[in-house]
GUBATOR-273224 format. One record per residue: x negated, y, z of N, C-alpha, C, CB in turn. Coordinates in Angstrom, 3 decimals. Each point is the difference from the previous one (the first is absolute). Glycine has a CB too. Layout:
N
{pt {X, Y, Z}, {X, Y, Z}, {X, Y, Z}, {X, Y, Z}}
...
//
This chain:
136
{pt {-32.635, 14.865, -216.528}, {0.258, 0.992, 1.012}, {0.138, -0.689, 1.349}, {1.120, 1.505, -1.687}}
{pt {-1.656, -0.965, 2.849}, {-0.082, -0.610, 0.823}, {0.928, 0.792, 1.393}, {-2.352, -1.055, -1.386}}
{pt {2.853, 0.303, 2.057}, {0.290, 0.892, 1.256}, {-0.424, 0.077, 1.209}, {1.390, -0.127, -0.917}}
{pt {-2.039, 0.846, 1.424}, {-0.452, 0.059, 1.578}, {0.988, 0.316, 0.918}, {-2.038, 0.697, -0.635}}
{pt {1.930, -1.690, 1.813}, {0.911, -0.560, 0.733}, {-1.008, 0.613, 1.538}, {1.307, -2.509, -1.957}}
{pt {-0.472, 3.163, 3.049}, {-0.254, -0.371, 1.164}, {0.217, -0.355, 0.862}, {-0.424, 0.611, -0.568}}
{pt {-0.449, -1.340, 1.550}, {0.882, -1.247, 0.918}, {-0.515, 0.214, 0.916}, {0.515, -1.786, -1.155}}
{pt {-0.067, 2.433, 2.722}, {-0.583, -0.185, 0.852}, {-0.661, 1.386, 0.042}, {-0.005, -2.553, -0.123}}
{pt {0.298, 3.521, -0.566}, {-1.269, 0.926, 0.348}, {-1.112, 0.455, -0.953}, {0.385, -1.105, 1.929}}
{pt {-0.454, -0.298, -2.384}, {-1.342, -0.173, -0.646}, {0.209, -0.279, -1.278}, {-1.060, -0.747, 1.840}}
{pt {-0.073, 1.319, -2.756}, {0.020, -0.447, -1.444}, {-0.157, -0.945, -0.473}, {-0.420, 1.340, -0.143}}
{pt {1.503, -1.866, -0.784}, {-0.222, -1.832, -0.205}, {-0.759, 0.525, -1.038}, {2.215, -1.893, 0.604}}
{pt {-2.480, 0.471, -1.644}, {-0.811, -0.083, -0.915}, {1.711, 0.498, -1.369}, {-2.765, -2.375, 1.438}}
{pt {2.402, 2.644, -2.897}, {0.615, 0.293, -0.617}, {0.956, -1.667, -0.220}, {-1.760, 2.470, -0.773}}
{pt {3.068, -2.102, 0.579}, {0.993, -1.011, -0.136}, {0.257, -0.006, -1.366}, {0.973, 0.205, 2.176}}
{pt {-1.383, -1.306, -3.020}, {0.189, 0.353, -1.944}, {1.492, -0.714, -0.047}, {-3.010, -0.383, -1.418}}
{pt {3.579, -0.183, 2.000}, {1.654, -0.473, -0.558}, {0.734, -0.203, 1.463}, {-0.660, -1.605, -2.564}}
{pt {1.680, 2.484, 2.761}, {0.953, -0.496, 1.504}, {1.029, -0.866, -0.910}, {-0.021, 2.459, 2.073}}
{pt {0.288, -3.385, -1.321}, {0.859, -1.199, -0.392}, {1.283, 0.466, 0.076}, {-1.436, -1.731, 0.789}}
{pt {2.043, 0.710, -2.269}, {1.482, 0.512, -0.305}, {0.763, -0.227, 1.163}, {-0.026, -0.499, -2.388}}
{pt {0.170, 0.101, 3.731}, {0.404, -0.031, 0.924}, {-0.469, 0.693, 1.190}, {0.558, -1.619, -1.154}}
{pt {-1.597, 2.449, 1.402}, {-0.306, 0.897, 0.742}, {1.082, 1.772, -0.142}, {-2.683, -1.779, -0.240}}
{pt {2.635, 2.693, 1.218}, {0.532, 0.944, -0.396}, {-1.238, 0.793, 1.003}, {2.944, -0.710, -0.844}}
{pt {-3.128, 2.037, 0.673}, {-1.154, 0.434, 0.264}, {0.764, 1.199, 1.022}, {-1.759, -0.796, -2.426}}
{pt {2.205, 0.910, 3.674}, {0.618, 1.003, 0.729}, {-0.714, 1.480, 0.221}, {0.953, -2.093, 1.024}}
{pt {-0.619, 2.766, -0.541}, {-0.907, 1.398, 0.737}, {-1.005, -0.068, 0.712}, {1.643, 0.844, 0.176}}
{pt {-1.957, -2.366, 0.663}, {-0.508, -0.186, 0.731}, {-1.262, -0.259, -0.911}, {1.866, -0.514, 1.759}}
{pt {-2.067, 0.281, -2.957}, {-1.150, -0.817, -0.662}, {-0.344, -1.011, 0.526}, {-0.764, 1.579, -0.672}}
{pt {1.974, -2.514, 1.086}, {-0.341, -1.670, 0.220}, {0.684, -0.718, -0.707}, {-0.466, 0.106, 2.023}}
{pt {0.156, -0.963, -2.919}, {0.387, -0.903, -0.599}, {1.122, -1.261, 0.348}, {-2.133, 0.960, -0.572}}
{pt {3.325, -0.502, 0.460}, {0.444, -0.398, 0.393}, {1.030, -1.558, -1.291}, {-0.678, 2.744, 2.050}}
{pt {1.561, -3.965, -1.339}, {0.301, -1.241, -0.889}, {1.792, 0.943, 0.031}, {-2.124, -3.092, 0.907}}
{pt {2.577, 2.734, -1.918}, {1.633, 0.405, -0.092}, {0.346, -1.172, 1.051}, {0.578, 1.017, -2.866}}
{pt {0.443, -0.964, 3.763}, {0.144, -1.027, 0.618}, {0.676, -1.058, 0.071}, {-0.622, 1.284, 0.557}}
{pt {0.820, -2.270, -0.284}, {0.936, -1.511, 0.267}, {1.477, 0.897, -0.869}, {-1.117, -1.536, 3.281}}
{pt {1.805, 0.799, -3.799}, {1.281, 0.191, -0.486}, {-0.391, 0.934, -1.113}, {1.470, -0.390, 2.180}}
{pt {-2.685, 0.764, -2.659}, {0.199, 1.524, -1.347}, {-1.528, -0.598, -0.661}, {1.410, 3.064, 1.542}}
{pt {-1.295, -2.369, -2.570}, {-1.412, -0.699, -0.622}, {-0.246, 1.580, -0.958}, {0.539, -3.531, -0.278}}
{pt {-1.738, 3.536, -0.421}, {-0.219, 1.345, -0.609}, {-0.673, -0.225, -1.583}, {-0.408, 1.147, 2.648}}
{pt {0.920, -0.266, -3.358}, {0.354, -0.800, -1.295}, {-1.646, 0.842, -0.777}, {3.735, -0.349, -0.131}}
{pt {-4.346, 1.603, 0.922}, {-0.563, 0.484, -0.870}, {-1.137, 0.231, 1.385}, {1.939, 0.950, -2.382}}
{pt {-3.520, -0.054, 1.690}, {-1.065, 0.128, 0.795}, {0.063, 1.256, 0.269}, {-1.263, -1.666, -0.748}}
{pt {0.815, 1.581, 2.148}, {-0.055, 1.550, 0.878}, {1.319, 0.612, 0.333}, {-2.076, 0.623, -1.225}}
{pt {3.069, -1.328, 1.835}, {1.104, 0.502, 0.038}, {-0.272, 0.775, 1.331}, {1.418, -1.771, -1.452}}
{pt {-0.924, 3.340, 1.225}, {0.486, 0.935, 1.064}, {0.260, -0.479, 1.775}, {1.140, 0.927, -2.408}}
{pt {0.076, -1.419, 1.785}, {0.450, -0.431, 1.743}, {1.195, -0.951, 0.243}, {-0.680, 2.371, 0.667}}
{pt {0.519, -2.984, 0.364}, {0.928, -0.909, -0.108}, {1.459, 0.097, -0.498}, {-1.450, -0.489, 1.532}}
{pt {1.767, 1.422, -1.513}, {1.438, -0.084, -1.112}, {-0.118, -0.248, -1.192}, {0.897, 1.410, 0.992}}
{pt {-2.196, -1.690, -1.768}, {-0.226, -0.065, -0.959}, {-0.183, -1.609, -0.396}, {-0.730, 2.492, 0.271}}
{pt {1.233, -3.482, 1.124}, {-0.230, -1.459, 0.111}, {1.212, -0.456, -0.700}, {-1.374, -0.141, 2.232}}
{pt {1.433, -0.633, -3.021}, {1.767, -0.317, -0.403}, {0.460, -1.116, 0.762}, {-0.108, 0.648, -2.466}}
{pt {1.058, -0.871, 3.239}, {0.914, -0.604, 0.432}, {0.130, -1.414, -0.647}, {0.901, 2.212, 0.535}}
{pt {-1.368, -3.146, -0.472}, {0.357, -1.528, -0.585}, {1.418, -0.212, -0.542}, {-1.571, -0.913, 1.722}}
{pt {1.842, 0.697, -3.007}, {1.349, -0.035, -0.399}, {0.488, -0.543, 0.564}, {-0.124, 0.261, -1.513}}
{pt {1.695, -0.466, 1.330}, {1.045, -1.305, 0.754}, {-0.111, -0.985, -0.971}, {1.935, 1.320, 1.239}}
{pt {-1.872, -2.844, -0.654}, {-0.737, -0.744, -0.541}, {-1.642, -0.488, 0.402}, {1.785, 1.018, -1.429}}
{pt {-2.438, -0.324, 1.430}, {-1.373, -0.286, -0.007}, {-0.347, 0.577, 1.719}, {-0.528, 0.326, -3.173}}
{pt {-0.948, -0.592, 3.441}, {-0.576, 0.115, 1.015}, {-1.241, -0.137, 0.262}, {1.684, -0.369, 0.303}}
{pt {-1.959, 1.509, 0.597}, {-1.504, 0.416, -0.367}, {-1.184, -0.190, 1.835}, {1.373, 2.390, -2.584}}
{pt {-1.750, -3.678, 2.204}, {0.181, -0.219, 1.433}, {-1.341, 0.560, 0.578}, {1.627, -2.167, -0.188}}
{pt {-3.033, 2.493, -0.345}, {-0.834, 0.959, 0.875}, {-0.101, 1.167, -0.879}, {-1.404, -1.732, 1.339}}
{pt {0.649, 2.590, -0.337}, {-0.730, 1.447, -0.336}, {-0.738, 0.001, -1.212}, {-0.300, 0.450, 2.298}}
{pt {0.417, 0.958, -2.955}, {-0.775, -0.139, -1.237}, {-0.102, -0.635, -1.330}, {-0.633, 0.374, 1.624}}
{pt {1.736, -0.679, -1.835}, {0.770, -0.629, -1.371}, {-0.377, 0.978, -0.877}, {2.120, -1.170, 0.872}}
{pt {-1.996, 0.554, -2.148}, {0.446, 0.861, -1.022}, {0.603, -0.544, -1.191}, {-1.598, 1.277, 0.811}}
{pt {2.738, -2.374, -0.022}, {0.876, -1.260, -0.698}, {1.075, -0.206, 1.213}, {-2.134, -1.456, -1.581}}
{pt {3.241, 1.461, 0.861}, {0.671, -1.111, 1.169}, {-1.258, -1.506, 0.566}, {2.979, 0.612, -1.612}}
{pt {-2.636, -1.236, 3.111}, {-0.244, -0.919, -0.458}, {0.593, -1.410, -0.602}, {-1.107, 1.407, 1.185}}
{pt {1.771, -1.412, -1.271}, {1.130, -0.418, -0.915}, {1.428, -0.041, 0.065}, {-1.596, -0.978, -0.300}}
{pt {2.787, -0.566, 0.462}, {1.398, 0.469, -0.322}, {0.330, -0.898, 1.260}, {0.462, 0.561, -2.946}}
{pt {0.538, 0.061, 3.407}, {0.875, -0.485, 1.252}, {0.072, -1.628, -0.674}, {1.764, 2.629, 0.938}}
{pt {-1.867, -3.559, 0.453}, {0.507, -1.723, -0.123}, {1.398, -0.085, -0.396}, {-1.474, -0.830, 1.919}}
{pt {1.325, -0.141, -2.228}, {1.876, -0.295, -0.670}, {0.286, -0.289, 1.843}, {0.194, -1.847, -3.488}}
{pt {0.947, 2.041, 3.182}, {1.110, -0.366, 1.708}, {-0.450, 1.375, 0.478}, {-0.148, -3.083, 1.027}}
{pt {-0.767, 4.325, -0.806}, {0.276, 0.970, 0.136}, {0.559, 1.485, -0.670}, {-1.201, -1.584, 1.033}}
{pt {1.397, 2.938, -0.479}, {-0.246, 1.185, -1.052}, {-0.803, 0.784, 0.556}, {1.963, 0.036, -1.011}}
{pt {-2.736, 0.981, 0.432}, {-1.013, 0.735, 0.773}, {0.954, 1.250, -1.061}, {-3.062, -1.705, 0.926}}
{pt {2.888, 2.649, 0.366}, {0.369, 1.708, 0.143}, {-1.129, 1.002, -0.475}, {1.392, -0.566, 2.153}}
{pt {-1.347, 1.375, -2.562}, {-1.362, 0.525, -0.520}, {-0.931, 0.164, 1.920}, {1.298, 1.852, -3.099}}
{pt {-2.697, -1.673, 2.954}, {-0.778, -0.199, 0.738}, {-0.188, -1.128, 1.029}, {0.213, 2.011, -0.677}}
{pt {0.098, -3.312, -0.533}, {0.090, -1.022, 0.868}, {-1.564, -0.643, -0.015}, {2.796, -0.379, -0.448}}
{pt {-3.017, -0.419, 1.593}, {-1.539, -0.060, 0.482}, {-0.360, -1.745, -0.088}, {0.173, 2.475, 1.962}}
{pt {0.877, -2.719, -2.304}, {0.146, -1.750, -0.140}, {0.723, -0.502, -0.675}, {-0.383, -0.221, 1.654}}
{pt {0.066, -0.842, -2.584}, {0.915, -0.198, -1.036}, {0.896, -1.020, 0.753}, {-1.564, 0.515, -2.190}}
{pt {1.544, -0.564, 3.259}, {1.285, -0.786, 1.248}, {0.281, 0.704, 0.633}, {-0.505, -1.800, 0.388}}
{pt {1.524, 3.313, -0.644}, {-0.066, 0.653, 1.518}, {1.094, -0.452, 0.666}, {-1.069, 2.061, -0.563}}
{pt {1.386, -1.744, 1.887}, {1.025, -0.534, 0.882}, {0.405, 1.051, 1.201}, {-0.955, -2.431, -0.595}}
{pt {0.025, 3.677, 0.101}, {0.619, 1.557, 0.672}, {1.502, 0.392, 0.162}, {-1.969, 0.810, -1.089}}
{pt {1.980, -0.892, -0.348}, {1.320, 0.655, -0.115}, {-0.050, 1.209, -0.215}, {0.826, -1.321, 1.216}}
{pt {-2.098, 2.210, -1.433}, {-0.354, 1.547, -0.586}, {-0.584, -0.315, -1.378}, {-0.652, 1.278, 2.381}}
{pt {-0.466, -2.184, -2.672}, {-0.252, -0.047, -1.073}, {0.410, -1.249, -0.717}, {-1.536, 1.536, 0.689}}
{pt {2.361, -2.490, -0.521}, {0.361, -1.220, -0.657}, {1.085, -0.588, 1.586}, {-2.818, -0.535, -2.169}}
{pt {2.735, -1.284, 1.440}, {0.766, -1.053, 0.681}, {0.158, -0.732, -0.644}, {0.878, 0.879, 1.150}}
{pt {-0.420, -2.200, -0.413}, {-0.133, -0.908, -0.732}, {1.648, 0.035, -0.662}, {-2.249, -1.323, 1.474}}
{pt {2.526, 0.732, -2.320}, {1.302, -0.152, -0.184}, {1.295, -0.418, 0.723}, {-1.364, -0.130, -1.421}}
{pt {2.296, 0.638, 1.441}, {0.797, -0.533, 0.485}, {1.342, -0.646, -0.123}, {-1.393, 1.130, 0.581}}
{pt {1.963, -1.948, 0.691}, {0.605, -0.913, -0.891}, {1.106, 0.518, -1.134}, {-0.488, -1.492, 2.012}}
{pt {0.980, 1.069, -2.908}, {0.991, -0.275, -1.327}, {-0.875, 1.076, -0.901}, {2.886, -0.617, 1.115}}
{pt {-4.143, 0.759, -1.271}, {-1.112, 0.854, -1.025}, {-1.006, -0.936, -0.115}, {0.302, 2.454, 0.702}}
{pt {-0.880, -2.314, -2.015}, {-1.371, -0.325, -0.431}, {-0.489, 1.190, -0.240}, {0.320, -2.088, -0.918}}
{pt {-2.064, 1.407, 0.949}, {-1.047, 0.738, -0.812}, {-0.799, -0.166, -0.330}, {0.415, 0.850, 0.492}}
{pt {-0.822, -1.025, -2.051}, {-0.815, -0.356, -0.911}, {-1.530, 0.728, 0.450}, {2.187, -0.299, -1.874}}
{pt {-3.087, -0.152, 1.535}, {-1.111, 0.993, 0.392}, {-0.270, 1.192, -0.409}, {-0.724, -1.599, 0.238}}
{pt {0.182, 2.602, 0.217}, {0.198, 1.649, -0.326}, {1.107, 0.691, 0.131}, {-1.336, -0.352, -1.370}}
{pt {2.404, -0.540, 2.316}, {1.110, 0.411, 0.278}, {-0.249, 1.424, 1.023}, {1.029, -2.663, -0.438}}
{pt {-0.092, 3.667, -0.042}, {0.108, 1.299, 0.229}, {1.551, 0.212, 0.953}, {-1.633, 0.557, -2.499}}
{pt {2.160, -1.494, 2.380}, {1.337, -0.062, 0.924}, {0.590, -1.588, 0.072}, {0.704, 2.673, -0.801}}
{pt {-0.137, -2.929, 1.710}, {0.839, -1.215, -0.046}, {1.117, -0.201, -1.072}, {-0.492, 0.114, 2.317}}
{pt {0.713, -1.131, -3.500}, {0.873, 0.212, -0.857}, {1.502, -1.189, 0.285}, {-2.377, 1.056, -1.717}}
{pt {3.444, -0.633, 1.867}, {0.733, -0.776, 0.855}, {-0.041, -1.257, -1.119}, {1.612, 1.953, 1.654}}
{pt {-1.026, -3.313, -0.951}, {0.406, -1.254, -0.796}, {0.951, 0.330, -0.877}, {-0.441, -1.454, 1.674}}
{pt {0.632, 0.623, -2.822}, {1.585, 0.435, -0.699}, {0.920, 0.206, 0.365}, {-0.340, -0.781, -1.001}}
{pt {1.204, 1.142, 0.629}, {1.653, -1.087, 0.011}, {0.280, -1.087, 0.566}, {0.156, 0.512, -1.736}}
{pt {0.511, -1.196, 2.505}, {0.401, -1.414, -0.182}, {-1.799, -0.517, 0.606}, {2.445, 0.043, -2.639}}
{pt {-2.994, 0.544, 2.932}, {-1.261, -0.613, 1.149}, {0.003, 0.922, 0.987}, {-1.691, -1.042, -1.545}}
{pt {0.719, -0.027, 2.757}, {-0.385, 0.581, 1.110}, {-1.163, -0.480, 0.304}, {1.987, 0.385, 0.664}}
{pt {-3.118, 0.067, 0.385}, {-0.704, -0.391, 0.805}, {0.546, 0.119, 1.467}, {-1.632, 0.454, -1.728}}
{pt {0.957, -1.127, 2.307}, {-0.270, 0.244, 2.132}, {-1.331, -0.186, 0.244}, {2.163, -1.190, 1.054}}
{pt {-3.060, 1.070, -1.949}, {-0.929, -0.042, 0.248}, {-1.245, 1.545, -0.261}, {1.173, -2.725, -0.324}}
{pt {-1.773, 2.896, 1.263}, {-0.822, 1.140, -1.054}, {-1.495, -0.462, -0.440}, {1.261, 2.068, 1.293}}
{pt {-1.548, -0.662, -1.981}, {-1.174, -0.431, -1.233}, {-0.015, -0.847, -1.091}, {-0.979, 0.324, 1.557}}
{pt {1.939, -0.434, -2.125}, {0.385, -0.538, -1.043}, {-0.933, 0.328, -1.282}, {2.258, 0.043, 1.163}}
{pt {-2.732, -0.439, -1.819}, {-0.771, 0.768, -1.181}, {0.393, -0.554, -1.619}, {-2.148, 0.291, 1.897}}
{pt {2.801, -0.559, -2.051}, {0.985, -0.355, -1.145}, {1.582, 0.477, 0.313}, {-1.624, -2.173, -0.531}}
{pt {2.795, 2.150, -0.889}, {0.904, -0.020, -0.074}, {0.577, -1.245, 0.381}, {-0.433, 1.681, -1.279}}
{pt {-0.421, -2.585, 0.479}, {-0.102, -1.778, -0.088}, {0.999, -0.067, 1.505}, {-3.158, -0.868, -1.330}}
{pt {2.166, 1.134, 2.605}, {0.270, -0.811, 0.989}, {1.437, 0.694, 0.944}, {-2.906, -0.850, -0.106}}
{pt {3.626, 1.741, -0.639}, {0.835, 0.677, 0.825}, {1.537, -1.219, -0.770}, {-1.612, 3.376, 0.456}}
{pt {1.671, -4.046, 0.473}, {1.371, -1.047, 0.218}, {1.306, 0.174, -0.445}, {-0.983, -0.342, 1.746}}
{pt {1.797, -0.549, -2.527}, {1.047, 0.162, -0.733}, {0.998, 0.073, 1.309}, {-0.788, -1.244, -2.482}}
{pt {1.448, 1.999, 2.327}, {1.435, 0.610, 1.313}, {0.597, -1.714, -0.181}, {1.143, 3.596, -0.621}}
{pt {-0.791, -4.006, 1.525}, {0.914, -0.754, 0.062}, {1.331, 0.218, -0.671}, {-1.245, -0.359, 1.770}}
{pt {2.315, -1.004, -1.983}, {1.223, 0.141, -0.747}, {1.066, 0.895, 0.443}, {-0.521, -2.078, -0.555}}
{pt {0.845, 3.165, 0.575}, {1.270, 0.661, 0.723}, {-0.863, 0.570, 0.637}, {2.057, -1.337, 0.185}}
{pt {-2.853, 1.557, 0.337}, {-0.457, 1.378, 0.841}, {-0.085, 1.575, -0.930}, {-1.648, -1.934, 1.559}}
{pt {1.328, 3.256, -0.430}, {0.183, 0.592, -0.635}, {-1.582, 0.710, 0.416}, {2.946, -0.216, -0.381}}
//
């Protein structure tokens, strides 16, 4: 089955598969789900129909139909994050200090007990520092 598409006015030629990342608007232009959302199925309706990049992951161009993969360790990405380093502060950041984050980190997870960091982007538990003797 095929779908005819028009662009411009004019009659394109028949379209046999719109890509699992296209969504097909009112306008009959072919349009990519965009930066931060990716589209899981073919011929989607309209852009609300783009899903949002989980937290964790990040979907950094147009027309996905995958994350493109998982946030760097030392950051977290927010859902519709566009870089697996963001440093917005809407869709991710890097860590900050007395938190790590492992990669695909979805939030900053604080150090233990009895540790600290001052440093940020930490991406292990490993590197968050034993408290000194008597401190609190």
């Amino acid at each position: 089955m095929s779908t005819r598409v028009v662009l411009s006015g004019r009659s394109q030629r028949s379209i046999w598969k719109v890509q699992h990342w296209t969504f097909l608007p009112r306008s009959a232009q072919i349009e990519a789900c965009p930066e931060g959302t990716y589209g899981i199925r073919k011929g989607l309706r309209s852009l609300q129909e783009c899903i949002p990049c989980r937290a964790g992951f990040f979907c950094a161009v147009p027309g996905q139909n995958t994350p493109s993969g998982r946030c760097e360790a030392g950051f977290y990405c927010w859902r519709r994050a566009v870089s697996s380093m963001p440093t917005d502060g809407v869709t991710g950041n890097i860590c900050p200090p007395g938190t790590y984050c492992p990669i695909g980190s979805s939030a900053p997870i604080l150090c233990p007990a009895g540790t600290y960091s001052n440093t940020s982007g930490l991406r292990y538990q490993k590197q968050c520092l034993d408290c000194p003797p008597g401190s609190r």
